[in-house]
N, C-alpha and C positions, 0 to 999 in steps of 0.2 A: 074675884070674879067667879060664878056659880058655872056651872057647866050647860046651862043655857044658851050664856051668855053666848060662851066658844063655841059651840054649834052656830050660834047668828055668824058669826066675825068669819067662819071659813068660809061661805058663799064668795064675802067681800075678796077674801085672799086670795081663791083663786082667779077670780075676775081680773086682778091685779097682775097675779103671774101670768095670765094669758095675753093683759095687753102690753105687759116688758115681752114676752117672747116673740109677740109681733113685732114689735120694735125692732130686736135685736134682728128676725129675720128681714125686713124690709132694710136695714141698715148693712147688714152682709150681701144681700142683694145690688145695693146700691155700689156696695163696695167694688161687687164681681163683675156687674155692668162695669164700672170705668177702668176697671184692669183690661174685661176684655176689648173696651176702645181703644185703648194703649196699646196693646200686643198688636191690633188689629192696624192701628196708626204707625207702628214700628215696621210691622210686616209689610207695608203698603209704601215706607220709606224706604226699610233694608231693599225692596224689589225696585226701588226707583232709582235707587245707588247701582245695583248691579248691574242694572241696565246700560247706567252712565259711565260705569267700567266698564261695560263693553265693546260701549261706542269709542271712549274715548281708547280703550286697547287697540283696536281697529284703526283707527286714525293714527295712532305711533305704527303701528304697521305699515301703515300704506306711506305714511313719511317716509319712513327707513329703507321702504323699497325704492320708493323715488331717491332719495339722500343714496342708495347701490348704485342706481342705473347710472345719475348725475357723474359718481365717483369713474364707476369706468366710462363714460363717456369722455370724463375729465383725462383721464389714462391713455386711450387711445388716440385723444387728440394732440397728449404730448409726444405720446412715440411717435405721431404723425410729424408732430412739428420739430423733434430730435432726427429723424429722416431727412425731412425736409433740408434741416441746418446742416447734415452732412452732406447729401448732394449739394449745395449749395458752396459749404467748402469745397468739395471737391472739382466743381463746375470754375471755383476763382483759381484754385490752383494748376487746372487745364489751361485757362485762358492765360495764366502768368508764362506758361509752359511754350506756348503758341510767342508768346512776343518774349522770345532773348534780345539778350542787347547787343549792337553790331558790333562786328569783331574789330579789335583793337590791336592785335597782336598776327605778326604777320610771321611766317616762316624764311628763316633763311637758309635757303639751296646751299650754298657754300658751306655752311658749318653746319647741315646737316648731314652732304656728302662725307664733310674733314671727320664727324664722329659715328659714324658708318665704320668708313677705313682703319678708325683706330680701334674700334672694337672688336673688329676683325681681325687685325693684327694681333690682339690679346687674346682673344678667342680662347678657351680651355688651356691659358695658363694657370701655373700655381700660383695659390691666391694670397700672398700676405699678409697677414693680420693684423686688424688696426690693436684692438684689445687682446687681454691675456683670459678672456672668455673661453673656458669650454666642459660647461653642461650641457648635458640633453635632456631630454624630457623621459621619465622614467615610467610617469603612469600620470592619467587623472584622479588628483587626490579628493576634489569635490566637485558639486556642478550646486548652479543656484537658479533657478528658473525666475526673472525678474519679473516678465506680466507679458500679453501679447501685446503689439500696436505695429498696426499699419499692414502693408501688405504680406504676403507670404515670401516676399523674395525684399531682401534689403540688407543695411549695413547699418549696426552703430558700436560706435568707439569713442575712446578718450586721445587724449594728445598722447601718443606713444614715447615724444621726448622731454616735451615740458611737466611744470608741477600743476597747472589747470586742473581743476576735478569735473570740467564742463563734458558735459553728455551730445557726441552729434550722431544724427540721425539723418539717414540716406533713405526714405520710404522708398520703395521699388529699384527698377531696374535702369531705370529712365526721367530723368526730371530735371531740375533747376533751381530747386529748395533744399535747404539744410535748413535740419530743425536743431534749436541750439537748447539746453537745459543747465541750468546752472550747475545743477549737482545730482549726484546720483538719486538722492531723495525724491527731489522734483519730478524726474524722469520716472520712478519708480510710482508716485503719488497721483500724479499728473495722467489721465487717457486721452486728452483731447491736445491735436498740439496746435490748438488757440493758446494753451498756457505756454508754449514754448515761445522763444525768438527765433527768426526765422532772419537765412540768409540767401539771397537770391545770386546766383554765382552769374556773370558777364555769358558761359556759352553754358548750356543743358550738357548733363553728365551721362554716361551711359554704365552699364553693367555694375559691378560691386566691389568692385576693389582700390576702391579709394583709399586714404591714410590720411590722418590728422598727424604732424610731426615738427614737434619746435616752434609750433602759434602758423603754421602754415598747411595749407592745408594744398594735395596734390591728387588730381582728380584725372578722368580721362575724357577726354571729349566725346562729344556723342556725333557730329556733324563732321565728315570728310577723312582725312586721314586720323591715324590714331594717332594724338595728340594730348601729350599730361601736360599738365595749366599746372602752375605752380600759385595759389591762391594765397595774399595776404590776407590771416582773419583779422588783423587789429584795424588794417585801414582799408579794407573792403575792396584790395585791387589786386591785379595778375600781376608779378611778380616777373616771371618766364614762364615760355613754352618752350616743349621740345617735341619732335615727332620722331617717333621711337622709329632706328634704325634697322627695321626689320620690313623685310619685304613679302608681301601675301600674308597677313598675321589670317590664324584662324584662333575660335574659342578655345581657352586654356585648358578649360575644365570639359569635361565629356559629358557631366550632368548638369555642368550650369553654363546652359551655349551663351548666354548675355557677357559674359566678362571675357574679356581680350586682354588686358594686362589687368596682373596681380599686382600692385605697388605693395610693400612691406617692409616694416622695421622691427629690428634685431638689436642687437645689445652692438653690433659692427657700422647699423646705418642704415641707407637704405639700399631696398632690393627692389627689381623686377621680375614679375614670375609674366611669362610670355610661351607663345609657340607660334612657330611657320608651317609655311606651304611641305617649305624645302626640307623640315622632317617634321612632319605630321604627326608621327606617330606616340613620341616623345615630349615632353615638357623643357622647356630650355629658361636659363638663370639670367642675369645683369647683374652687375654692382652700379647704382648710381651716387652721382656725388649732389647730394643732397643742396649746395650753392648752385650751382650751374646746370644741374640736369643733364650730365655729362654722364655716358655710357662709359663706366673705368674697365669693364672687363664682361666676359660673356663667359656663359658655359653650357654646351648638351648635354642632358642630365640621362639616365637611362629609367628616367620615373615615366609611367606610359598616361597618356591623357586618357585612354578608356577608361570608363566608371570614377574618373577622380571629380569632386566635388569641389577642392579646396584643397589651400595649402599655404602654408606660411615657414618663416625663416626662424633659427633658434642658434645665435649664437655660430651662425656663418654654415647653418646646415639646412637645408631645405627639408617639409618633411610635408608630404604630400596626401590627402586623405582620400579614403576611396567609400564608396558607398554601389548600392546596387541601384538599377530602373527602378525594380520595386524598392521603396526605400529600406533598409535594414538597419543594422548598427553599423557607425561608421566608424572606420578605424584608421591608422597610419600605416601603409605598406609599404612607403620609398621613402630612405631619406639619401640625402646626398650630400654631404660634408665637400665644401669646395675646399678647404684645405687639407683634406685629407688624412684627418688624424681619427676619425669613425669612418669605420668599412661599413658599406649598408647590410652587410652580414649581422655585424655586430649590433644594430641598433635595436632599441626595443620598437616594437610595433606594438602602438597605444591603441586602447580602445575606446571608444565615446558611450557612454551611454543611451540606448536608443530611446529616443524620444516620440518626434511626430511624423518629421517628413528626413527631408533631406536639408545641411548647410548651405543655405545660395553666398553664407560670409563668414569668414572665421580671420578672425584678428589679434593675434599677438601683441601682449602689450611686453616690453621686455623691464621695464620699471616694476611692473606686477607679478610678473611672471606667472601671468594668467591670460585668458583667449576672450574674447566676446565676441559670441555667435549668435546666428540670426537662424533659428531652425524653425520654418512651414509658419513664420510669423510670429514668435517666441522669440525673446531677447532672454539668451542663456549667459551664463560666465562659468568656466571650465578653470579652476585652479589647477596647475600643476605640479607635479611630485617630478624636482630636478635633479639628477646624479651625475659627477664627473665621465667626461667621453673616457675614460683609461679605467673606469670600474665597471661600464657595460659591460 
């Protein structure tokens, strides 16, 4: 091919290259159009999604504020109705309170004058000993604080003679129910006493110093003379009564005016913790015989009822607790050994560890050789550290 020829042919070729390079740019064109549809299509959904997360953010919000309010509304209408359900027990247990059952048991003048006369006759003799008991208490070696229930003034114990591991409970000062629990667990587990068994005693009891002793149970009456009921727990009936030979009884205790007799058991039986008119000023003893309710012996004790709270028997020794108005630690200042083998020189004077208020109950179990106490509505147990009365 002459070089002619080549001169004609380039016209053609670039003609050629200029309509591929149109091409190619109409086709990149085309290209960049439907990408920027796409971003533009994307953009236009990603903004329609966020939108829809927002709304729908918004609405889990305003759910979960409602799903709040509903929950404490839900909350306060329980506490309302856990209110409610305790005034309502409390309202059944007023009205059980209002209707005792009529009295069944009548006093007789004759044998209450004839156990007067003998007690008198006994009067601060020396006391013979049933057992070869004599420890005293040396210190408290622990305390256990079981949980509060019930009111701030009350009493609960075990059976001080039998092997029962049953829990009774005396709520307050004043009533006609005993709450029963099987076991310590229970009592311990249990806040409400819907979970206990309950026992409605023939007359309303007063003040705290009740005793569970031998499957029986011996209380003080609340209505007319002071009068201990001798309660069978197995078959739900009064057993005897006796009205305690003492004439003008006043409160035992200086801080806790509700209790008139102390009933109490020791490793010897049972006791009477009491006071009169006729010496005020002092705390006076009994030995009763736990069959008959028979007064076997008396004694004036030189333990003073000012500032005493409480007090219980250890082994035929009276040992008397004292506390202040303002409540402090309470401690043991009088003991009285009825047979005479610890001079109250010699005895230790225990200390309590201060807790809340003041003891309205402290109960000696002598099988334990531990106390359960009722302090400002705290159910405590006080273990004891015992030593022989001849190593004090």
């Amino acid at each position: 091919m002459g070089p002619w020829r080549c001169l004609l042919l380039l016209p053609l070729l670039a003609t050629a290259l200029r309509a591929q390079q149109h091409q190619l740019m109409e086709y990149v064109e085309r290209r960049l159009t439907l990408l920027e549809e796409r971003i533009s299509q994307w953009h236009d959904q990603s903004s329609r999604y966020s939108t829809e997360l927002r709304d729908f953010k918004n609405q889990v919000l305003g759910m979960l504020e409602t799903a709040e309010k509903e929950r404490e509304a839900m909350r306060l209408e329980a506490e309302s109705t856990a209110v409610r359900v305790d005034r309502l027990e409390r309202e059944v247990d007023y009205l059980e309170t209002q209707n005792p059952a009529p009295p069944c048991v009548e006093v007789d003048e004759t044998l209450m004058e004839k156990q007067v006369a003998t007690a008198k006759q006994r009067k601060n003799e020396k006391y013979t000993k049933l057992t070869d008991c004599s420890d005293t208490i040396a210190s408290v070696r622990a305390m256990k604080i079981l949980k509060r229930f019930g009111s701030t003034s009350g009493l609960w114990t075990k059976d001080a003679a039998g092997n029962s591991e049953k829990i009774y409970v005396f709520d307050g000062t004043a009533n006609d129910t005993v709450y029963v629990f099987p076991r310590m667990r229970e009592f311990t587990l249990f806040s409400a006493t819907r979970k206990a068994a309950r026992i409605k005693l023939p007359y309303p009891w007063v003040g705290t110093g009740h005793l569970v002793y031998d499957g029986h149970l011996y209380y003080i009456r609340q209505q007319g003379p002071f009068q201990v009921i001798k309660f069978n727990l197995a078959n739900k009936t009064v057993v005897d009564s006796s009205v305690f030979p003492a004439e003008e009884q006043i409160p035992v205790f200086g801080l806790s005016p509700f209790t008139y007799i102390e009933v109490a058991a020791d490793e010897e039986g049972l006791w009477a913790i009491y006071a009169t008119k006729e010496d005020e000023k002092n705390i006076c003893l009994a030995k009763l015989d736990p069959t008959s309710l028979d007064i076997e012996q008396m004694w004036d004790t030189p333990c003073p009822r000012e500032n005493a709270e409480g007090a219980f028997v250890v082994c035929g020794a009276l040992h008397v607790v004292y506390n202040t108005r303002l409540p402090s630690r309470s401690r043991v200042q009088c003991v009285f050994d009825v047979s005479g083998t610890l001079a109250p020189e010699d005895a230790s004077l225990v200390y309590f560890p201060k807790r809340y208020g003041s003891h309205s109950s402290m109960k000696y179990n002598p099988r334990e050789r531990q106390i359960y106490a009722w302090d400002d509505g705290y159910q405590i147990i006080y273990r004891m550290e015992m030593k022989k009365k001849l190593e004090v």
